[in-house]
PDB file of N, CA, C and O in Angstrom:
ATOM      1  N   UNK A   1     151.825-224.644 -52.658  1.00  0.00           N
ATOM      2  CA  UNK A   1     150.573-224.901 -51.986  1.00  0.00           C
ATOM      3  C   UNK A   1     149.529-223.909 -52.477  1.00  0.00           C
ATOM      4  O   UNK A   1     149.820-222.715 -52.394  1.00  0.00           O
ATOM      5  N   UNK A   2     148.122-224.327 -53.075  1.00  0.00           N
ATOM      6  CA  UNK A   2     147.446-223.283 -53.653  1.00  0.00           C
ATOM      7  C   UNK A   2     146.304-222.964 -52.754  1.00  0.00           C
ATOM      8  O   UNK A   2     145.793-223.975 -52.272  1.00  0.00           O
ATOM      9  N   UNK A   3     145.827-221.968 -52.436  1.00  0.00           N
ATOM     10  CA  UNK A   3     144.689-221.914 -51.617  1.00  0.00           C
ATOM     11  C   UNK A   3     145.343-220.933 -50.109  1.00  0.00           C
ATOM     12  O   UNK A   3     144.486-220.508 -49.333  1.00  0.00           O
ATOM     13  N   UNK A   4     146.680-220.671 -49.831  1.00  0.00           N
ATOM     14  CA  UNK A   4     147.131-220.334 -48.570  1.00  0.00           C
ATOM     15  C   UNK A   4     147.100-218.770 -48.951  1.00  0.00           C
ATOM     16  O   UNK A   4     146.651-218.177 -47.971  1.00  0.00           O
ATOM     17  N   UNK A   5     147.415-217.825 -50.039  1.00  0.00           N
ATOM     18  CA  UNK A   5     147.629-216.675 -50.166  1.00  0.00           C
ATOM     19  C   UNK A   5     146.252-216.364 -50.556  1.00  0.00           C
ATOM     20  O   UNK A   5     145.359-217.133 -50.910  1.00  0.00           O
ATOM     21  N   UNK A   6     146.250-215.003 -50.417  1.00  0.00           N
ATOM     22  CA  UNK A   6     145.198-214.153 -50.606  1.00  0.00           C
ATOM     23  C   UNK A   6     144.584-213.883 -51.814  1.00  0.00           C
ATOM     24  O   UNK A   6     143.437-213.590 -52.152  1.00  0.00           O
ATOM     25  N   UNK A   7     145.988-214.114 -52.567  1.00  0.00           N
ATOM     26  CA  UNK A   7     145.367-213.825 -54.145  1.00  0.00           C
ATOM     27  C   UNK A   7     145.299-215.340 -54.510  1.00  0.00           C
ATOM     28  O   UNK A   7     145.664-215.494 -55.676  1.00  0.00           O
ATOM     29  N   UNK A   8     144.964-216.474 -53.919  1.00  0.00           N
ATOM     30  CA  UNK A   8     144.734-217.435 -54.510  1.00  0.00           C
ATOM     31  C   UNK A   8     142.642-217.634 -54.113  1.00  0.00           C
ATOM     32  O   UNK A   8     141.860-218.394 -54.683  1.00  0.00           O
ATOM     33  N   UNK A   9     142.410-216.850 -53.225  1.00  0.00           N
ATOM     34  CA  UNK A   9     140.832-216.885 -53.116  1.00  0.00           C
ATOM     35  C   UNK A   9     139.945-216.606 -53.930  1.00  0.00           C
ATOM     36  O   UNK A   9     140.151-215.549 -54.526  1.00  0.00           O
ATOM     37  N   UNK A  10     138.967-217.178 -54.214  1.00  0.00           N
ATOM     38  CA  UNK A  10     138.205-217.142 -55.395  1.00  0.00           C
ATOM     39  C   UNK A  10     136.799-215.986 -55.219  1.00  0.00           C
ATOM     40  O   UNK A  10     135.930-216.353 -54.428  1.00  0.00           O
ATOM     41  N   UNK A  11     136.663-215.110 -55.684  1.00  0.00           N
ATOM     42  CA  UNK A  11     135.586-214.168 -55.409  1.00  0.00           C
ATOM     43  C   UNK A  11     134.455-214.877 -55.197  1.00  0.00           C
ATOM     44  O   UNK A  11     134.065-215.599 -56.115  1.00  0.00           O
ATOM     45  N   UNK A  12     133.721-214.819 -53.987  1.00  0.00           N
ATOM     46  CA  UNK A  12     132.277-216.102 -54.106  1.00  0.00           C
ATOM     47  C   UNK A  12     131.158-215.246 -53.033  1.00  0.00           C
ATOM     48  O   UNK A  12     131.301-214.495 -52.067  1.00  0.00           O
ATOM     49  N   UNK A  13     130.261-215.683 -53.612  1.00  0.00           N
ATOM     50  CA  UNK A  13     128.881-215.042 -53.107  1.00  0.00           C
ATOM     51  C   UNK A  13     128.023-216.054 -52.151  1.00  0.00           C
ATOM     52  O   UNK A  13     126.831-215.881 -51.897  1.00  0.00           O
ATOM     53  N   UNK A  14     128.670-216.937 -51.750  1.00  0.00           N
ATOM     54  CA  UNK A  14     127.974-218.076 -51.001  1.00  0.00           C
ATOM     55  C   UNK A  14     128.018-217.607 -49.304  1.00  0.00           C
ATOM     56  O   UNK A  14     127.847-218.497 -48.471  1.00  0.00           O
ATOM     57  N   UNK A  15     128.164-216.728 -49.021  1.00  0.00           N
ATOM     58  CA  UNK A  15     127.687-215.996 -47.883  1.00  0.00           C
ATOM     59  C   UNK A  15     126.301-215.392 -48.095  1.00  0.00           C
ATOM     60  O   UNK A  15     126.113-215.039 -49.260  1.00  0.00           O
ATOM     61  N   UNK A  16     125.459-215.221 -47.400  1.00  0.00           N
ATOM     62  CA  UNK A  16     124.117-214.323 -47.486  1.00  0.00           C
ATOM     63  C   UNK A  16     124.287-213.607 -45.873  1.00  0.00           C
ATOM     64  O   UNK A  16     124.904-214.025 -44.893  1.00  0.00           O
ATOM     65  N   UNK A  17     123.588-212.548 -46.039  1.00  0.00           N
ATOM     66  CA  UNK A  17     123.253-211.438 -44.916  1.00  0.00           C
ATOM     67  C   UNK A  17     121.904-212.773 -44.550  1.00  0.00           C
ATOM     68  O   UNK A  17     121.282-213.556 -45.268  1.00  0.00           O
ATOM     69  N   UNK A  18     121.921-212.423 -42.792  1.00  0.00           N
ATOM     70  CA  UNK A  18     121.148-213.407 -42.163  1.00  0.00           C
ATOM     71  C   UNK A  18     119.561-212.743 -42.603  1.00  0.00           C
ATOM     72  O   UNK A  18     118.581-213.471 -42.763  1.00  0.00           O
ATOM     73  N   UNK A  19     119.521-211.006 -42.784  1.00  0.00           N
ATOM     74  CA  UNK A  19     118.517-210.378 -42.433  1.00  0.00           C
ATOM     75  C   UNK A  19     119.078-209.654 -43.351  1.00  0.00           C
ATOM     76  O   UNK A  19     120.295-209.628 -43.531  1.00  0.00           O
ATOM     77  N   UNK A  20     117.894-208.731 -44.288  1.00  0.00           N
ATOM     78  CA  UNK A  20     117.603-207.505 -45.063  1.00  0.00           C
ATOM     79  C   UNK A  20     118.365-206.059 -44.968  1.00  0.00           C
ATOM     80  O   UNK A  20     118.639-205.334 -45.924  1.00  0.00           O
ATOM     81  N   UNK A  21     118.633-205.824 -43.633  1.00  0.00           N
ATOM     82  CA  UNK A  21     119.291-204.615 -42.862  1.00  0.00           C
ATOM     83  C   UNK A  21     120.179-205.317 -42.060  1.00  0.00           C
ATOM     84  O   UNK A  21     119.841-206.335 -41.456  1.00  0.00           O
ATOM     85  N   UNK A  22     121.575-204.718 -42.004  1.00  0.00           N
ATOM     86  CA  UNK A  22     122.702-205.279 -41.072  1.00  0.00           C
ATOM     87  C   UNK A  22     122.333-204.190 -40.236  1.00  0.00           C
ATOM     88  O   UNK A  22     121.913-203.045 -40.399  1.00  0.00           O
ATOM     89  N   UNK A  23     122.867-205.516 -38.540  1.00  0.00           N
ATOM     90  CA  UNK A  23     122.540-204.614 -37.665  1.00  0.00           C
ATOM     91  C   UNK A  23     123.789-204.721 -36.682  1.00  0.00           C
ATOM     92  O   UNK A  23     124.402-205.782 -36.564  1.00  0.00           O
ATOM     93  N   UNK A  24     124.097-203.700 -36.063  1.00  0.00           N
ATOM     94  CA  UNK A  24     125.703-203.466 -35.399  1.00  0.00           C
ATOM     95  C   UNK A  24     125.003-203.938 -33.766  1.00  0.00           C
ATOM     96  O   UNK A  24     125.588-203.697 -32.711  1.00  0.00           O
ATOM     97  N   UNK A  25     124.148-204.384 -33.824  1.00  0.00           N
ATOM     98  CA  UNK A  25     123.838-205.082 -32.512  1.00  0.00           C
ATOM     99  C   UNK A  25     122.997-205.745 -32.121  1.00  0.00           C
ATOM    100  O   UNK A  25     122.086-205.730 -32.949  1.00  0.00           O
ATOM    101  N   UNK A  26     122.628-206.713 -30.796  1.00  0.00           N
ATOM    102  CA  UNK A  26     122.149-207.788 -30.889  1.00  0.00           C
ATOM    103  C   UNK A  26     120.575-207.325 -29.942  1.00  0.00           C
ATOM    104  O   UNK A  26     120.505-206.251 -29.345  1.00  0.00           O
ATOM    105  N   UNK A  27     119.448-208.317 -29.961  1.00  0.00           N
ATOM    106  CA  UNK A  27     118.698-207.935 -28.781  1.00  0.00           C
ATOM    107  C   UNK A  27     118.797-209.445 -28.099  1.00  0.00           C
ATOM    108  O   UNK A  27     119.048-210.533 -28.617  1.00  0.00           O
ATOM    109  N   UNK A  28     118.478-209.050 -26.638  1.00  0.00           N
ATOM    110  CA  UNK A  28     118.471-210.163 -25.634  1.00  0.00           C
ATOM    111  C   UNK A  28     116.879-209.874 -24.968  1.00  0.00           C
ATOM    112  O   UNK A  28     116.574-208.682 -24.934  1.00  0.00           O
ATOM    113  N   UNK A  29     115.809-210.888 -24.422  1.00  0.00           N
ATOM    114  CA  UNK A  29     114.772-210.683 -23.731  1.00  0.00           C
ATOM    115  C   UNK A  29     115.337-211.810 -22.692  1.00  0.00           C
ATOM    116  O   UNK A  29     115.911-212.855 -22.997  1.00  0.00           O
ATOM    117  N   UNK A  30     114.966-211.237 -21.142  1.00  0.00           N
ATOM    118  CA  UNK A  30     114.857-212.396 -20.103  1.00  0.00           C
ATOM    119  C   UNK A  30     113.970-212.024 -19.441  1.00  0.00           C
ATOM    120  O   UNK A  30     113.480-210.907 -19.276  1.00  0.00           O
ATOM    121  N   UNK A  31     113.619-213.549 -18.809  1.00  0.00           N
ATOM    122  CA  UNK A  31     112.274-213.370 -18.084  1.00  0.00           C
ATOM    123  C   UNK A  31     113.110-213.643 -16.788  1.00  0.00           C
ATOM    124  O   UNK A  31     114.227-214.161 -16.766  1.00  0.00           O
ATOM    125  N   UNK A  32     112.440-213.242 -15.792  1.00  0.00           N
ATOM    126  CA  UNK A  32     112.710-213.359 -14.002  1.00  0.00           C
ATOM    127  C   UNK A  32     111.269-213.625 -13.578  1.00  0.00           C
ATOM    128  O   UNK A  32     110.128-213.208 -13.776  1.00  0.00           O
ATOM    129  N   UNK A  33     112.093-214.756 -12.734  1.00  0.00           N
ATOM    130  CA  UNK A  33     110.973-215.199 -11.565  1.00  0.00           C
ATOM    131  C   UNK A  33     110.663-214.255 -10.216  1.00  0.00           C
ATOM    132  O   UNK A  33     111.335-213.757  -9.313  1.00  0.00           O
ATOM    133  N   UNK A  34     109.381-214.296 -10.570  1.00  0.00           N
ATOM    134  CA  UNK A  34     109.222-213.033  -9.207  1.00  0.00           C
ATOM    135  C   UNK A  34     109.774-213.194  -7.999  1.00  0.00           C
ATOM    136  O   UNK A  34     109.724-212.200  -7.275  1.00  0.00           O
ATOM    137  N   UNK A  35     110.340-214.256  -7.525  1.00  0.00           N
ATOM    138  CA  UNK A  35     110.892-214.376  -6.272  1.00  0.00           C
ATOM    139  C   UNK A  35     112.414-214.745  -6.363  1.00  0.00           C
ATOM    140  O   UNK A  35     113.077-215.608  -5.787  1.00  0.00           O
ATOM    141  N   UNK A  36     112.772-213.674  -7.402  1.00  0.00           N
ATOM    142  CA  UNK A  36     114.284-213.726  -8.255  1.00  0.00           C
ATOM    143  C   UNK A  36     114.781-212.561  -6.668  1.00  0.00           C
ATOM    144  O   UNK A  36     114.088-211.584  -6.384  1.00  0.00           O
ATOM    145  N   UNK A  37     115.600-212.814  -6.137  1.00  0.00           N
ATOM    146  CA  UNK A  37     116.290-211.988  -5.427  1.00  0.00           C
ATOM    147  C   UNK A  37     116.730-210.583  -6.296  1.00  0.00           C
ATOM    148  O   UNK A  37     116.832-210.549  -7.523  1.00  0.00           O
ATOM    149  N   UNK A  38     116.972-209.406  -5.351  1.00  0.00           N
ATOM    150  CA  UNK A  38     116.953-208.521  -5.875  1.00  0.00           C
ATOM    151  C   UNK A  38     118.837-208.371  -6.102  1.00  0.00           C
ATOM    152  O   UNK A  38     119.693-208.576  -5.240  1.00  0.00           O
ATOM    153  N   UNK A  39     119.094-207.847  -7.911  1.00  0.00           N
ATOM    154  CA  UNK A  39     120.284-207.912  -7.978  1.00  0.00           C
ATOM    155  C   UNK A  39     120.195-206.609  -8.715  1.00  0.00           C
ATOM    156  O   UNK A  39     119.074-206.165  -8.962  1.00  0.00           O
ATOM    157  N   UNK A  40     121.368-205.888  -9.128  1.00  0.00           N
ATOM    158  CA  UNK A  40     121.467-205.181 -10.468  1.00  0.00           C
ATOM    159  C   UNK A  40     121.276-205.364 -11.264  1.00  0.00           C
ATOM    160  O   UNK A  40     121.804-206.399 -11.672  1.00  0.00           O
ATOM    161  N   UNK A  41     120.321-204.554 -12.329  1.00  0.00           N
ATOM    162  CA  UNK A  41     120.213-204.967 -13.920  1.00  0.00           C
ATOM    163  C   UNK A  41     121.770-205.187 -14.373  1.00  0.00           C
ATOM    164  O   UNK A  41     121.925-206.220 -15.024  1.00  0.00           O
ATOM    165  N   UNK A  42     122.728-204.563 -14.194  1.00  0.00           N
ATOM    166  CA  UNK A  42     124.275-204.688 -15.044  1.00  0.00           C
ATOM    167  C   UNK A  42     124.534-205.641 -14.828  1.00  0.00           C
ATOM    168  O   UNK A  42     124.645-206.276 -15.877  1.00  0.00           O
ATOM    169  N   UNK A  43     124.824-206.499 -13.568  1.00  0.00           N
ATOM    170  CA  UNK A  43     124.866-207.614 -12.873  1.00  0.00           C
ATOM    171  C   UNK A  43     124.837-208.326 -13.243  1.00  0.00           C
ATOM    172  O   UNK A  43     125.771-209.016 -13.650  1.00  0.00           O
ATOM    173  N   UNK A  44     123.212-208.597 -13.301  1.00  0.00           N
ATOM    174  CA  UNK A  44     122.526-209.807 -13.861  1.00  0.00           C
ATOM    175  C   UNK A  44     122.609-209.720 -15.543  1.00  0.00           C
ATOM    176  O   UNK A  44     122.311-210.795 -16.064  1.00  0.00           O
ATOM    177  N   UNK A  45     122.812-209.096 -16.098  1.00  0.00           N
ATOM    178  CA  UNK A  45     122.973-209.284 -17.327  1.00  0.00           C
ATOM    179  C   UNK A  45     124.644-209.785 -17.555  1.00  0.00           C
ATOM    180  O   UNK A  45     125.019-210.809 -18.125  1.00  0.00           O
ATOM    181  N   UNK A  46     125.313-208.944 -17.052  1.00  0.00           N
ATOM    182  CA  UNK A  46     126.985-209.242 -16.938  1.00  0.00           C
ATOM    183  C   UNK A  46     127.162-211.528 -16.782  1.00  0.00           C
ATOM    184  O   UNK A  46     127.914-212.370 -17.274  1.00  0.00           O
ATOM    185  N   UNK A  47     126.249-211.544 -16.050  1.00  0.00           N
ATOM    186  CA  UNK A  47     126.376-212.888 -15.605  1.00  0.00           C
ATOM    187  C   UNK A  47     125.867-213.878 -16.957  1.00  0.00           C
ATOM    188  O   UNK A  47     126.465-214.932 -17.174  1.00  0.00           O
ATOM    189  N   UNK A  48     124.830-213.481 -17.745  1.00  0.00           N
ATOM    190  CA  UNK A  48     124.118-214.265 -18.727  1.00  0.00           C
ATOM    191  C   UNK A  48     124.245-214.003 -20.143  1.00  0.00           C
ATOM    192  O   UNK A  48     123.787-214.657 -21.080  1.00  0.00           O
ATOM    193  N   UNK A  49     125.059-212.760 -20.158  1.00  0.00           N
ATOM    194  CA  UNK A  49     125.239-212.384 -21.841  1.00  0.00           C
ATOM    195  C   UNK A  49     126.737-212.553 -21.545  1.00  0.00           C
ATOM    196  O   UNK A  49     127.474-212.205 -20.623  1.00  0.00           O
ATOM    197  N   UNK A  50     126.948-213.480 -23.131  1.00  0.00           N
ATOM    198  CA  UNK A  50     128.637-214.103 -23.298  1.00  0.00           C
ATOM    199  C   UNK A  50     129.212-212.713 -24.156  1.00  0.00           C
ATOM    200  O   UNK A  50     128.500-211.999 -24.863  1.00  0.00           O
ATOM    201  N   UNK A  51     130.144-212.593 -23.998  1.00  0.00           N
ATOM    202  CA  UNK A  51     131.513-211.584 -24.899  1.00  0.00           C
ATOM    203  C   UNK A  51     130.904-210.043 -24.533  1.00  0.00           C
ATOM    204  O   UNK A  51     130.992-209.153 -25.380  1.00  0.00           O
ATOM    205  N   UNK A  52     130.288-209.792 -23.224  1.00  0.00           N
ATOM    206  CA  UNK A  52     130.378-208.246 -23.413  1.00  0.00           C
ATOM    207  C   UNK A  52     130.648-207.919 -21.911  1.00  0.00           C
ATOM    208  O   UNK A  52     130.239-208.702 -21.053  1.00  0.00           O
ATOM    209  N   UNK A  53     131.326-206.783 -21.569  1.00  0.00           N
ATOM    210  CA  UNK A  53     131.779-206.351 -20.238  1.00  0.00           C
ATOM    211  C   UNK A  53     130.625-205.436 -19.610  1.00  0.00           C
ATOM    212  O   UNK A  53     129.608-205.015 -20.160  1.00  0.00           O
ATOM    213  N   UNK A  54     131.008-205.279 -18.500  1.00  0.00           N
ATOM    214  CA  UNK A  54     129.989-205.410 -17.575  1.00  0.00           C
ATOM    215  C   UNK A  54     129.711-203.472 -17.542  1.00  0.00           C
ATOM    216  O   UNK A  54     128.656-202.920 -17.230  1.00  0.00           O
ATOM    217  N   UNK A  55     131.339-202.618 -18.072  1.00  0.00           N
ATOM    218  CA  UNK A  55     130.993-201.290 -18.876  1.00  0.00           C
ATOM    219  C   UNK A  55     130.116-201.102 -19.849  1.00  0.00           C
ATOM    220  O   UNK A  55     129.382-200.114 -19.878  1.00  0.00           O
ATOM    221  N   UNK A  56     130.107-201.877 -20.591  1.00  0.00           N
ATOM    222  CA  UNK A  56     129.624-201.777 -22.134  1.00  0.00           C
ATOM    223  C   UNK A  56     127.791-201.960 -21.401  1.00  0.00           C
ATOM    224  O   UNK A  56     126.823-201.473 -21.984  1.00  0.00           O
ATOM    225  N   UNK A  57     127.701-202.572 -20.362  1.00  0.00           N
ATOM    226  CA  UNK A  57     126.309-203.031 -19.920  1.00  0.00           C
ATOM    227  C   UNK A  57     125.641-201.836 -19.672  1.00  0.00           C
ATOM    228  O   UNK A  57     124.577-201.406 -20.116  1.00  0.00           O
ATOM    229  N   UNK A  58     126.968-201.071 -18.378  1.00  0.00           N
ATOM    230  CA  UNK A  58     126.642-199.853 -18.116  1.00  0.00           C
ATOM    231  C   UNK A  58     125.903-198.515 -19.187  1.00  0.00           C
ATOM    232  O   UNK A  58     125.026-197.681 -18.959  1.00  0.00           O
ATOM    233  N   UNK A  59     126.910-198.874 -20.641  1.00  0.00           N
ATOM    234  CA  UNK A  59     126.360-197.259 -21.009  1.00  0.00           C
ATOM    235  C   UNK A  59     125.179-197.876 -21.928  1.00  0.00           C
ATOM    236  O   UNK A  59     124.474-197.358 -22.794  1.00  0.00           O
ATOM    237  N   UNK A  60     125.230-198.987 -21.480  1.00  0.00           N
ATOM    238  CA  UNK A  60     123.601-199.407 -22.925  1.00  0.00           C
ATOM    239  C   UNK A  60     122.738-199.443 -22.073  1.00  0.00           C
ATOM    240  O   UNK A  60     121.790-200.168 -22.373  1.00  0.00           O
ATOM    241  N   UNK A  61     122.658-198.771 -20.773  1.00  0.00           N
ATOM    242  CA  UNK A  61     121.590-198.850 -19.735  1.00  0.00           C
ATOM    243  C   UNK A  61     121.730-197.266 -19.628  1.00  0.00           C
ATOM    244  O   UNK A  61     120.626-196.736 -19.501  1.00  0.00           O
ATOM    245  N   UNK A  62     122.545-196.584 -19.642  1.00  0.00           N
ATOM    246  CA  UNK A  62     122.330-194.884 -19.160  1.00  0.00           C
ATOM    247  C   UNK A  62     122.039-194.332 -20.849  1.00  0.00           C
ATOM    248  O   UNK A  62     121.270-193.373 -20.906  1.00  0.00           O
ATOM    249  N   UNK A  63     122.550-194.816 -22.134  1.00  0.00           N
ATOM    250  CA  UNK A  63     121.943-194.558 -23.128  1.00  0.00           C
ATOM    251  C   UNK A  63     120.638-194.888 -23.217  1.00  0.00           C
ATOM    252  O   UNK A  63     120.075-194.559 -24.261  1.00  0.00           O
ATOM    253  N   UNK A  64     119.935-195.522 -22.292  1.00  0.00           N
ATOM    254  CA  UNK A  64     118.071-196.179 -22.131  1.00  0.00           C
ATOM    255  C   UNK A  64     118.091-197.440 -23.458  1.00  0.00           C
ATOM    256  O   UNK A  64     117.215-197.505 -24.319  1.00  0.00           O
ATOM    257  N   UNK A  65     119.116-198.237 -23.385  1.00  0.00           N
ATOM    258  CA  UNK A  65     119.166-199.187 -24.114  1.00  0.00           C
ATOM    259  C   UNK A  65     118.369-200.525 -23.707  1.00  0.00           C
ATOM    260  O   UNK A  65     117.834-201.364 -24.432  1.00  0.00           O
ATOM    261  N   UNK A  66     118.492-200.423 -21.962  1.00  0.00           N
ATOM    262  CA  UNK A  66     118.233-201.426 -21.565  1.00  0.00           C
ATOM    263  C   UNK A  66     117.130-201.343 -21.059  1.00  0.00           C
ATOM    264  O   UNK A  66     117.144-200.352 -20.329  1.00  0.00           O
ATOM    265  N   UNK A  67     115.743-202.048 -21.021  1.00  0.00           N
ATOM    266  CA  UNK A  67     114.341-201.638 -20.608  1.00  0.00           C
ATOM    267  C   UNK A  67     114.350-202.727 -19.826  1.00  0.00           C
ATOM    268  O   UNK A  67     115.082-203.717 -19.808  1.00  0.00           O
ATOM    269  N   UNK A  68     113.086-202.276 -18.942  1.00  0.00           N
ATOM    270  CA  UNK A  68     112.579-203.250 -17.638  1.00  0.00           C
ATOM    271  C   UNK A  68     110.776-202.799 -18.058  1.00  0.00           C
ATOM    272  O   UNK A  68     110.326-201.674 -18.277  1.00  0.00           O
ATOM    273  N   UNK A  69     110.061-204.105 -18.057  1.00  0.00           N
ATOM    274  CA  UNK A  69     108.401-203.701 -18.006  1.00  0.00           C
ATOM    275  C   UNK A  69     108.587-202.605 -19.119  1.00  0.00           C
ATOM    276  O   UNK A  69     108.361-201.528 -18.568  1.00  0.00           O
ATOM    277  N   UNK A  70     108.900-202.404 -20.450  1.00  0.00           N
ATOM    278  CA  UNK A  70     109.117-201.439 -21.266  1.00  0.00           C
ATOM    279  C   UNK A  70     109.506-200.096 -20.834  1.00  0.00           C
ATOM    280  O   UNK A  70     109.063-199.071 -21.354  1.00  0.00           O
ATOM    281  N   UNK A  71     110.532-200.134 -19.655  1.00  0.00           N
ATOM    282  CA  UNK A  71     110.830-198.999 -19.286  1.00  0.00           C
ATOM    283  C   UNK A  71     112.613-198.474 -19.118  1.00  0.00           C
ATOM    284  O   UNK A  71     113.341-199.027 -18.293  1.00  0.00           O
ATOM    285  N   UNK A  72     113.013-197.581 -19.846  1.00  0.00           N
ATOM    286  CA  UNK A  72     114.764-197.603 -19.572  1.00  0.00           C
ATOM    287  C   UNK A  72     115.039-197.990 -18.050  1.00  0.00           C
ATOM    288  O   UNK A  72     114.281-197.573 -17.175  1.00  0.00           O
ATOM    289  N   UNK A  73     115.738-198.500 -17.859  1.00  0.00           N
ATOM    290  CA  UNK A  73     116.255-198.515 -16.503  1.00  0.00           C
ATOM    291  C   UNK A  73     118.100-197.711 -16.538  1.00  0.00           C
ATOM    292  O   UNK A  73     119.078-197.644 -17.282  1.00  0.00           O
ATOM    293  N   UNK A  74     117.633-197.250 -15.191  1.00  0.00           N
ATOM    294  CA  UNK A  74     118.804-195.776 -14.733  1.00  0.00           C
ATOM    295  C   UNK A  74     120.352-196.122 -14.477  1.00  0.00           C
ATOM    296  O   UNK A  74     121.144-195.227 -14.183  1.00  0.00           O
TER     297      UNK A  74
END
């Protein structure tokens, strides 16, 4: 069977970088409706961003990763 081992792959350049600079992480913007009940930023993000835990939310908010009105939130 040709094609199953490793050394049967063909060196190929038909991948491209999406963007100029690789970046080890993503950005998210959400908007809230002002008469959004009051929840946690970790929370509410935990609930709407797929594949990340609700820790990882934590230290990208005490590193000032995470802004509110352009402001870190605590």
């Amino acid at each position: 069977m040709t094609g199953k081992y490793p050394e049967d792959i063909e060196d190929s350049n038909d991948i491209e970088p999406i963007s100029e600079t690789a970046e080890l992480y993503e950005h998210f913007r959400a908007t809230v409706d002002k008469g959004q009940t009051q929840i946690r930023v970790d929370k509410y993000l935990f609930e709407r961003i797929v594949n990340v835990s609700r820790n990882r939310i934590q230290k990208a908010s005490e590193a000032g990763y995470i802004m509110v009105n352009g402001n870190p939130v605590k």
